[in-house]
C-alpha positions as CSV (number, residue, x, y, z in Angstrom):
1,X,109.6,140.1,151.6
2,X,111.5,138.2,154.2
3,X,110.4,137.8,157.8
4,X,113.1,140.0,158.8
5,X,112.2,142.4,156.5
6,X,108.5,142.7,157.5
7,X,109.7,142.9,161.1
8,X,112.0,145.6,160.7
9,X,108.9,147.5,158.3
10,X,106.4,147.0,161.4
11,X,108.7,148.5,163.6
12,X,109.3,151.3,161.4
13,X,105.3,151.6,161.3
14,X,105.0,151.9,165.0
15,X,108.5,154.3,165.4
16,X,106.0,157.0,163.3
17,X,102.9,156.4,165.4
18,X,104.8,157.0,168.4
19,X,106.3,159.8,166.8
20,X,104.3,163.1,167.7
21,X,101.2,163.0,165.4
22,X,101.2,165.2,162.0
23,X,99.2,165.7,159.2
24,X,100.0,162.1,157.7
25,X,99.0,159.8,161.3
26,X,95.6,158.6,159.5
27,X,97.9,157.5,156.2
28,X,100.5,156.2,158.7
29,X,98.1,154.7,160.8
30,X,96.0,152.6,157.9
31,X,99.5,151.6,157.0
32,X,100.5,149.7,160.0
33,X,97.4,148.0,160.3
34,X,97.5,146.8,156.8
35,X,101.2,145.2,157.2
36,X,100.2,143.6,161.0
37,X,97.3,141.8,159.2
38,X,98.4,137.9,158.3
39,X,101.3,138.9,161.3
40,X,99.7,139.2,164.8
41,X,95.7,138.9,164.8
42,X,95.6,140.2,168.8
43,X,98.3,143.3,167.3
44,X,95.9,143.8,164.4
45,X,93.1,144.1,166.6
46,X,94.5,146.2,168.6
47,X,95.7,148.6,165.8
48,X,92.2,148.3,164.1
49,X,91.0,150.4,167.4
50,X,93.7,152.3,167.1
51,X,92.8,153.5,163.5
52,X,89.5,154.2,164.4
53,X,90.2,156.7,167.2
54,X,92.3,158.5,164.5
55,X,90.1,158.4,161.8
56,X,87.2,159.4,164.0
57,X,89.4,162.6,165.5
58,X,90.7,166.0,163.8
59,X,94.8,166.4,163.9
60,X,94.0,168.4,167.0
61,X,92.7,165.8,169.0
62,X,95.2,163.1,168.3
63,X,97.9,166.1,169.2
64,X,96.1,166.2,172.8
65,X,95.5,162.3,173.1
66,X,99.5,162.0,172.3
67,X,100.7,164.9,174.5
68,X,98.3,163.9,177.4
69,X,99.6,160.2,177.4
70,X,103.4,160.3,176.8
71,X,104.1,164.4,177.9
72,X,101.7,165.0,180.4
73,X,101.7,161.7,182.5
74,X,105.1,161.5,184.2
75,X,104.4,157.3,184.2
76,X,103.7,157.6,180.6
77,X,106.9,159.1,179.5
78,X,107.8,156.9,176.3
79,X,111.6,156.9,176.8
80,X,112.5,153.5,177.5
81,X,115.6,154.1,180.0
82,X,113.8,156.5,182.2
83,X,111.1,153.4,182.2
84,X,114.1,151.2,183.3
85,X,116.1,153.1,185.2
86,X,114.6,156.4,186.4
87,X,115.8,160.1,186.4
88,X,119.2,158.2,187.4
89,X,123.3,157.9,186.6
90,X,121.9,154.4,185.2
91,X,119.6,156.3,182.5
92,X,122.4,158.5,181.3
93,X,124.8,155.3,180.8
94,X,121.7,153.6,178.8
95,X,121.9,156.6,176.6
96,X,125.2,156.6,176.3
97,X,125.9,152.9,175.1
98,X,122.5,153.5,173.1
99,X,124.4,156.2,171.2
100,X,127.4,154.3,170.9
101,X,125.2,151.5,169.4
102,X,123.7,153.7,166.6
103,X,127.2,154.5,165.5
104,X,128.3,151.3,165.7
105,X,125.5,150.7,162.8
106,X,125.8,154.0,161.5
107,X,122.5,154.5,162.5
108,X,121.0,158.5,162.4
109,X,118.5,159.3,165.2
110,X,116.1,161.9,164.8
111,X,115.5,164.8,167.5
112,X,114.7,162.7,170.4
113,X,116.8,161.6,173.0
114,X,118.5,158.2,172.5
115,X,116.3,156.4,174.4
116,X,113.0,157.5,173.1
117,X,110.4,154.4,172.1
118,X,110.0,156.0,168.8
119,X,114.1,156.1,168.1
120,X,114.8,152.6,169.5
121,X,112.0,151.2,167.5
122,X,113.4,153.3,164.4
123,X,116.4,151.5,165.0
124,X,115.7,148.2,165.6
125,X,113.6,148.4,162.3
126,X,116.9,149.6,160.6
127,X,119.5,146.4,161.3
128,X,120.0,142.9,161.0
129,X,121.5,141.9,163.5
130,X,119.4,139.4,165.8
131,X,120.7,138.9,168.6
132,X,121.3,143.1,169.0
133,X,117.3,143.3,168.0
134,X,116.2,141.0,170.4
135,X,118.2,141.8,173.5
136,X,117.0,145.7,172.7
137,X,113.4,144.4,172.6
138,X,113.5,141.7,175.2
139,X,115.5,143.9,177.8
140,X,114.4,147.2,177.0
141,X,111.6,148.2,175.1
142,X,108.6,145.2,176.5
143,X,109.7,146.0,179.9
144,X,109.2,149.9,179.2
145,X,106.1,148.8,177.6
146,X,104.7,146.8,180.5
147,X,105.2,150.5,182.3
148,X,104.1,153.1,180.3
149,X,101.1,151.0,179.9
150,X,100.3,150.4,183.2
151,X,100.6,154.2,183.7
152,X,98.0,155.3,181.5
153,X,95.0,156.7,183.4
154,X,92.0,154.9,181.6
155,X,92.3,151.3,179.4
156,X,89.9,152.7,177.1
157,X,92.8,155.6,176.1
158,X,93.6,155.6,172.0
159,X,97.1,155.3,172.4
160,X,96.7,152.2,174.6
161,X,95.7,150.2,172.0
162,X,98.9,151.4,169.8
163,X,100.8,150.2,173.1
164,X,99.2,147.0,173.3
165,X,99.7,146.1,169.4
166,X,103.3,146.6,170.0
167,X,103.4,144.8,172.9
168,X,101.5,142.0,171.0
169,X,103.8,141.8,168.1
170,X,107.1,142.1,170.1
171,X,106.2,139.2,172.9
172,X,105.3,137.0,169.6
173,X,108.7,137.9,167.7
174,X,111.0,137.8,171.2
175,X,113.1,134.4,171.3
176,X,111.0,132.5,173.4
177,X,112.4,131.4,177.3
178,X,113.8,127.7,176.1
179,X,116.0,129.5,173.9
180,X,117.5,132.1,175.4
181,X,120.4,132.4,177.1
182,X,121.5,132.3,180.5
183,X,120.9,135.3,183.0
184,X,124.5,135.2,183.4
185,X,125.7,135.6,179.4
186,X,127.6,138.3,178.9
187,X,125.5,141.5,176.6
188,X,127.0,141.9,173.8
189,X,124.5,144.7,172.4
190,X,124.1,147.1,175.5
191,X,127.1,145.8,177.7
């Protein structure tokens, strides 16, 4: 399996797990942990603690740990324009070029909106393209991580720890700052 390959499967992973929870979360769960082993050891921790709260809990209580994080908690909300941009104009444009994206790659979202962490992950797990990949994680979905994470209640919360493995592996698999582009560059993926 290629680098790119085992990316774009970890993504996939987490694009479940931040799915609402069903019947198969302990499966999917064991799963993810498994592929971020030999990947990210501060990711794999992180998911290892994850696993545990959802091995420890009936489906019931992983339902309410989910809805109480990313429903309930209007900080939490894991859509990553309303993390950028607000209940705004600006949000409805994201969604729009995100849409426009997905067909561009003849990419099939589920039922959430465009913007959802669990679709953008979904789809970032689905394409090739790097330089696409890395402008959606680099100017999207880490800095709606760095919010929704902040806006959890308690540091100690189960779905934290999913956060913080994502935020783990991304930061690692972001182009780092000496080779990046200038501010200035034109976007080719969301522009």
């Amino acid at each position: 399996m290629t680098e790119l390959q085992q990316h774009q499967e970890l993504c996939r992973d987490f694009a479940v797990l931040l799915s609402y929870p069903d019947d198969q979360v302990k499966e999917q769960a064991a799963t993810c942990a498994e592929h971020m082993k030999g990947v990210n050891s501060e990711a794999a921790t992180s998911l290892e603690s994850f696993l545990d709260f959802i091995e420890k809990n009936e489906i019931y209580r992983i339902e309410e740990a989910f809805t109480g994080t990313f429903d309930l908690q209007s900080l939490c909300h894991p859509y990553v324009g309303y993390q950028l941009c607000g209940e705004s104009q600006q949000r409805t444009m994201f969604m729009i070029k995100l849409r426009e994206l997905y067909q561009q790659y003849d990419f099939i979202s589920g039922n959430e909106l465009p913007d959802h962490l669990a679709e953008v992950m979904r789809f970032v797990g689905s394409i090739t393209d790097q330089d696409c990949r890395m402008e959606i994680i680099r100017d999207g979905v880490l800095p709606a991580l760095e919010k929704i994470t902040q806006g959890v209640e308690s540091e100690d919360h189960p779905y934290v720890a999913l956060l913080n493995a994502l935020q783990s592996f991304l930061r690692e698999t972001a182009v780092p700052d000496t080779e990046r582009q200038p501010e200035d560059r034109q976007k080719e993926c969301l522009s």
